[in-house]
DSSP file (Angstrom, degrees, kcal/mol; ACC not computed):
  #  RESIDUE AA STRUCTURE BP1 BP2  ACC     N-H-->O    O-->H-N    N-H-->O    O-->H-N    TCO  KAPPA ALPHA  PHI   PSI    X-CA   Y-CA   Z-CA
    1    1 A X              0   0    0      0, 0.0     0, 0.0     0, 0.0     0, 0.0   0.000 360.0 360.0 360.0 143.5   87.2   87.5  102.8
    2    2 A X        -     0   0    0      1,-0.1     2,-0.2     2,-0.0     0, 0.0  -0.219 360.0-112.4 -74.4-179.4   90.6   89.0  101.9
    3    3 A X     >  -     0   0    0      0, 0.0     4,-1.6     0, 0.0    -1,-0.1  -0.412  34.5-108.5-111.6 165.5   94.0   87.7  104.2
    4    4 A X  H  > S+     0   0    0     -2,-0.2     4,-1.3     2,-0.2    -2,-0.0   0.640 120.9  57.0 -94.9 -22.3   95.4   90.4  106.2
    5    5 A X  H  4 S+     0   0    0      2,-0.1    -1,-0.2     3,-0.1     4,-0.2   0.620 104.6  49.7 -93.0 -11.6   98.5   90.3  103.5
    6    6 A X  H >> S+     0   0    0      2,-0.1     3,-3.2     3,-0.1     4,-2.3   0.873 108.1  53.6 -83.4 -52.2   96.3   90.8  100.7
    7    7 A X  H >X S+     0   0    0     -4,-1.6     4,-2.5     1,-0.3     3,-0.8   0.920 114.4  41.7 -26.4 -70.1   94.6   94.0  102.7
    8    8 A X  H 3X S+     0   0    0     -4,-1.3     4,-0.6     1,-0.3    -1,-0.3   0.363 113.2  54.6 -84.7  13.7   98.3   95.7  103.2
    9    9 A X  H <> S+     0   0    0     -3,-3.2     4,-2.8    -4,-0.2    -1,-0.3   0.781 108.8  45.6 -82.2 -36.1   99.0   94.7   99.6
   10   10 A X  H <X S+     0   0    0     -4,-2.3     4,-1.7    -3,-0.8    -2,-0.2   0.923 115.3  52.5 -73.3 -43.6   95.7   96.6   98.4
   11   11 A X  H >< S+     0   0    0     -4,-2.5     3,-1.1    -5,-0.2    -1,-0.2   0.964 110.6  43.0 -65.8 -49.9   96.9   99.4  100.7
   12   12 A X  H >X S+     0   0    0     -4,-0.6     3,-1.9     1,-0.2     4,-1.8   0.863 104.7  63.9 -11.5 -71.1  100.4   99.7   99.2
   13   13 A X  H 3< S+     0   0    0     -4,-2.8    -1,-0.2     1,-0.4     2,-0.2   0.695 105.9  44.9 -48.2 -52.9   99.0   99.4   96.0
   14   14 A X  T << S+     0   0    0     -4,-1.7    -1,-0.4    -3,-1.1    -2,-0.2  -0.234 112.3  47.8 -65.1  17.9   97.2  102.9   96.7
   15   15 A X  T X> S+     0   0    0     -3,-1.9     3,-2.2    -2,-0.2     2,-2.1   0.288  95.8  79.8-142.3 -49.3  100.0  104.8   98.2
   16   16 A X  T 3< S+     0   0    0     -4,-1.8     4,-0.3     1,-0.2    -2,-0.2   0.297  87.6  53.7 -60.7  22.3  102.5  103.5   95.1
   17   17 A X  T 3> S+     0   0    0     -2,-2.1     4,-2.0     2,-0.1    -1,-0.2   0.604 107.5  53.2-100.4 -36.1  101.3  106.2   92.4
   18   18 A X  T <4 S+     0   0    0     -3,-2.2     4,-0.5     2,-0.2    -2,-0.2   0.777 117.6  35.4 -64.8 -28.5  102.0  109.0   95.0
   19   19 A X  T  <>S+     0   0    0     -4,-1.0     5,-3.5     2,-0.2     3,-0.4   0.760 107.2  69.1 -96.5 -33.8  105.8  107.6   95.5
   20   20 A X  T >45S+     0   0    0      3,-0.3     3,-2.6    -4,-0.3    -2,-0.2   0.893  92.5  64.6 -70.9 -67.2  105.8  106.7   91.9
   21   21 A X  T 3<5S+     0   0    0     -4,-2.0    -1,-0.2     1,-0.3    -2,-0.2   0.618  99.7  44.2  27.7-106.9  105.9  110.6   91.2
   22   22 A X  T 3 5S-     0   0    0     -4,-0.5    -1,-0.3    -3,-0.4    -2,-0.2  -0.274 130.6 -91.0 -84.7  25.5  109.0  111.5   92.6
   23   23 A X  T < 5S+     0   0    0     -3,-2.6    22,-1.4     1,-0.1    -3,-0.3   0.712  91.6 122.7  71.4  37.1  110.7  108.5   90.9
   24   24 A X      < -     0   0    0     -5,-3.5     2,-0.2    20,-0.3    20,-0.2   0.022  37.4-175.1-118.4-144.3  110.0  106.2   94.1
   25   25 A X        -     0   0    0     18,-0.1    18,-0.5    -6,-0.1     2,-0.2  -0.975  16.1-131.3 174.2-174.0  108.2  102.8   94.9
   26   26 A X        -     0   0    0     -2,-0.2     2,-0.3    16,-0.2    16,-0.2  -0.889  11.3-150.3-175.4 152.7  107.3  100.5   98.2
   27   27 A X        -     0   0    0     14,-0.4    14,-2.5    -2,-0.2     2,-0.2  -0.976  15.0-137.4-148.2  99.3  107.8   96.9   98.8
   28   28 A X  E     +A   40   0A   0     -2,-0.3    12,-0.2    12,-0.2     3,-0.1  -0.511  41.8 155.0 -56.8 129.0  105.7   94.9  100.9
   29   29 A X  E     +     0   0A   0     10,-7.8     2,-0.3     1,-0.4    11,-0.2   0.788  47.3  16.3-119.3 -33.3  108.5   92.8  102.9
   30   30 A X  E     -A   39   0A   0      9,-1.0     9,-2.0     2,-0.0    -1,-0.4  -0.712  41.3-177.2-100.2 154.7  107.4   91.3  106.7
   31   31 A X  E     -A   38   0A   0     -2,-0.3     2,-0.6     7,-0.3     7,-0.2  -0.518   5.0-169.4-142.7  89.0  104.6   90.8  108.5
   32   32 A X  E  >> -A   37   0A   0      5,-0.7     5,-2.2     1,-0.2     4,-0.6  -0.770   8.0-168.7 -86.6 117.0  104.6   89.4  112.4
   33   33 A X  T  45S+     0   0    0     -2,-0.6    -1,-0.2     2,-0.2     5,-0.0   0.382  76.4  64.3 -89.6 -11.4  101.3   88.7  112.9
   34   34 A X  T  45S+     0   0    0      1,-0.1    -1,-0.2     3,-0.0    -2,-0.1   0.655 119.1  24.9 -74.6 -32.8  101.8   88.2  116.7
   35   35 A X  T  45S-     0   0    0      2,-0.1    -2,-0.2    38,-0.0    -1,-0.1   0.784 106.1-124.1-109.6  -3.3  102.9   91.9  117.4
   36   36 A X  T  <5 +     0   0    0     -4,-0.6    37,-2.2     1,-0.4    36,-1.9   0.745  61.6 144.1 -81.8  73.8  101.0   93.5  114.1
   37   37 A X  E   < -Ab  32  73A   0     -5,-2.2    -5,-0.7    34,-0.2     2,-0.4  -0.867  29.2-174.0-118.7 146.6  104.1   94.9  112.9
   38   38 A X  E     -Ab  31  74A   0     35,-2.1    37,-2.1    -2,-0.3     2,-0.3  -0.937  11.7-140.4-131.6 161.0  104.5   94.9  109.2
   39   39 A X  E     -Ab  30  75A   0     -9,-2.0   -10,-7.8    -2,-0.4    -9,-1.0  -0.999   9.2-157.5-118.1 148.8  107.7   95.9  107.3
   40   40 A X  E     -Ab  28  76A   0     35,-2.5    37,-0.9    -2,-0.3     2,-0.5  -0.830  17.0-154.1-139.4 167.0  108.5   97.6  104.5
   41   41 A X        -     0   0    0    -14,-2.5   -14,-0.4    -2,-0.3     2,-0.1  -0.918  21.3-154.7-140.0 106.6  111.4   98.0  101.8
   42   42 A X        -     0   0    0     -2,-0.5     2,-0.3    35,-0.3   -16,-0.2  -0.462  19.5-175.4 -71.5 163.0  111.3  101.9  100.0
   43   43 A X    >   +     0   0    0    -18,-0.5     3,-1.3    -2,-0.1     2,-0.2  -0.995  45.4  33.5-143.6 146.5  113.1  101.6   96.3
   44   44 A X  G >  S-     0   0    0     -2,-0.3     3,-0.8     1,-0.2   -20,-0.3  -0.660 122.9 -38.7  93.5-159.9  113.7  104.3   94.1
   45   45 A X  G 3> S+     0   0    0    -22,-1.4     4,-0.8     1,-0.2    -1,-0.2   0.512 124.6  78.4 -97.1  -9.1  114.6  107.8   95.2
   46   46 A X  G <4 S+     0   0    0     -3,-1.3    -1,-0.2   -23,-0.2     6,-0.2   0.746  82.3  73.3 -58.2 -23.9  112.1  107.5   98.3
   47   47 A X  T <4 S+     0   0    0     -3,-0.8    -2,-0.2     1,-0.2    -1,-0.1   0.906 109.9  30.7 -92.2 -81.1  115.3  105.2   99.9
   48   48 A X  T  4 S+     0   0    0     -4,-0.2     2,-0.7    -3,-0.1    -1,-0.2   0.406  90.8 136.4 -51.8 -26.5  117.2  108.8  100.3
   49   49 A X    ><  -     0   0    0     -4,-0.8     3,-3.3     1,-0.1     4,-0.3  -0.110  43.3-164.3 -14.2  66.7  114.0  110.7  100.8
   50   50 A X  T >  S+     0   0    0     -2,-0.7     3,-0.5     1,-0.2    -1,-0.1   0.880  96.2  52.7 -38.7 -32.2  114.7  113.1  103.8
   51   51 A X  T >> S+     0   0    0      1,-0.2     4,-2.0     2,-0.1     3,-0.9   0.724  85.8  99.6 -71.1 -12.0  110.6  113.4  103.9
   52   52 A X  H <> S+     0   0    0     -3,-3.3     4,-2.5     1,-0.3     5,-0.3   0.680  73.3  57.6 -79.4   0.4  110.2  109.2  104.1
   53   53 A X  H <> S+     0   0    0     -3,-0.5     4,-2.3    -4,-0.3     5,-0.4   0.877 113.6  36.7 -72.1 -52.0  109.7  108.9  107.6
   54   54 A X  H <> S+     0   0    0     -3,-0.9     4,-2.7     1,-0.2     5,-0.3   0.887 115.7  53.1 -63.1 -14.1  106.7  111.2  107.6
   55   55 A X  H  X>S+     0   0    0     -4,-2.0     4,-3.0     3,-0.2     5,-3.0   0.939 110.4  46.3 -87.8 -38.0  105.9  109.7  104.5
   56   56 A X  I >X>S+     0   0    0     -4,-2.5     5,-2.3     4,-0.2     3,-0.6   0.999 124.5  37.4 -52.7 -66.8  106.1  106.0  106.5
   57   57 A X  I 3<5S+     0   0    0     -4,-2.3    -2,-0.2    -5,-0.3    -1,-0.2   0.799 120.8  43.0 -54.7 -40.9  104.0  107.6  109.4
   58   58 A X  I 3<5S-     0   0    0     -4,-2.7    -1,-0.2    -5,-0.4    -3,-0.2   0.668 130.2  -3.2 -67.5 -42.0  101.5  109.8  107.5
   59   59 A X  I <X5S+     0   0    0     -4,-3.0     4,-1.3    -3,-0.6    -3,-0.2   0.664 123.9  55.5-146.0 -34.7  100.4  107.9  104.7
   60   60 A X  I  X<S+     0   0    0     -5,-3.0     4,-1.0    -4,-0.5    -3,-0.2   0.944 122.0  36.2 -81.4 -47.5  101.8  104.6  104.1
   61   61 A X  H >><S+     0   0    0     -5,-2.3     4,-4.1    -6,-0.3     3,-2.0   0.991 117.0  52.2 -36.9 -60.6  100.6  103.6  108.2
   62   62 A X  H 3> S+     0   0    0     -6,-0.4     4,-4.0     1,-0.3    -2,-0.1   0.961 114.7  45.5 -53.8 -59.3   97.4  105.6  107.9
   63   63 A X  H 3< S+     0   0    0     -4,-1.3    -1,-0.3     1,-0.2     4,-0.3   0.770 116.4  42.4 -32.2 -49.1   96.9  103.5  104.5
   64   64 A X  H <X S+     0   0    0     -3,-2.0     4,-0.6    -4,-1.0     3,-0.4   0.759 110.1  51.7-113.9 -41.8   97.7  100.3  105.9
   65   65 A X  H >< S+     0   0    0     -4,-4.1     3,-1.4     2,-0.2    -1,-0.2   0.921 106.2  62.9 -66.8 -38.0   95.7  100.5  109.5
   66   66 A X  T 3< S+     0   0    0     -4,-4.0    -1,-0.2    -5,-0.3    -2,-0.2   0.794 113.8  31.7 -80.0  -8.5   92.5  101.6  107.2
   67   67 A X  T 34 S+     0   0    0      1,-0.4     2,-0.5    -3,-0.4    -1,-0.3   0.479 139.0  21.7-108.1  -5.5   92.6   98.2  105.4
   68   68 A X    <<  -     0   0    0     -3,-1.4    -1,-0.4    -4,-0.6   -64,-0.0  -0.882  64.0-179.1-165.3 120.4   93.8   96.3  108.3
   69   69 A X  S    S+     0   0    0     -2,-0.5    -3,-0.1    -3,-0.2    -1,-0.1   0.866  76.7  72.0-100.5 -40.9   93.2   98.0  111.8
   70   70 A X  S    S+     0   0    0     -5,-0.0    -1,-0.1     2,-0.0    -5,-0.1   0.940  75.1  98.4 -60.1 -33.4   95.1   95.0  113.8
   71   71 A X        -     0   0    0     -7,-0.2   -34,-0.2    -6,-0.1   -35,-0.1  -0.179  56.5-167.0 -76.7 131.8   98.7   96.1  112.5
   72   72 A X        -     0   0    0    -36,-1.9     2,-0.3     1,-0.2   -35,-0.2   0.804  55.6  -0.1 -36.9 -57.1  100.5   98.2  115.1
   73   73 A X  E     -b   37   0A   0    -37,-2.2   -35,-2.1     2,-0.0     2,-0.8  -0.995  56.8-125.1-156.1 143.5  103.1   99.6  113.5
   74   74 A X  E     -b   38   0A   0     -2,-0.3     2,-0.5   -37,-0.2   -35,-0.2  -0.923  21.4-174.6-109.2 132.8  105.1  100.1  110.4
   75   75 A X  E     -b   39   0A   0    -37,-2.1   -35,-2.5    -2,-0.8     2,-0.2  -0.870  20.6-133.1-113.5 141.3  108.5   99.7  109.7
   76   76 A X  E     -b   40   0A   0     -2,-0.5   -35,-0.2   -37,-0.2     2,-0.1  -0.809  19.2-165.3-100.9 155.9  111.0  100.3  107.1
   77   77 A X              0   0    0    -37,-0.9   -35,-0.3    -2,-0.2   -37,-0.0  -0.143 360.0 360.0-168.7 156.0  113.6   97.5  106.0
   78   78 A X              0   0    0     -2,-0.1   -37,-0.1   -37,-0.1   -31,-0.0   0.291 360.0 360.0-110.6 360.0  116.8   98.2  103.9
């Protein structure tokens, strides 16, 4: 069975060709496994992205809860 940081790496993995795109990227960086909060570090022109909040909420969560259901919440990181 995979680790609950391999899971949100696999989902990442699957969201970075869509961010990749628009010249952008994603960075797994924390993960508090007591509150399921994970964080995460945009690169690339997603960083300035006026859209990256939906993008955090919409697709990179939705991604990340479907491989790993305990995490809460995502957050982004500078």
């Amino acid at each position: 069975m995979q680790s609950l940081r391999e899971r949100i790496e696999i989902a990442l993995e699957e969201c970075r060709p869509h961010l990749l795109k628009d010249g952008g990227g994603i960075d797994f960086a924390t993960l508090d496994e007591a509150t399921g909060i994970v964080e995460v570090r945009y690169s690339g022109s997603c960083k300035t992205c006026p859209m990256k909040l939906m993008t955090l909420r919409a697709g990179i969560e939705r991604a990340i809860q479907y491989y790993a259901p305990e995490i809460k919440r995502i957050e982004e990181v500078a």
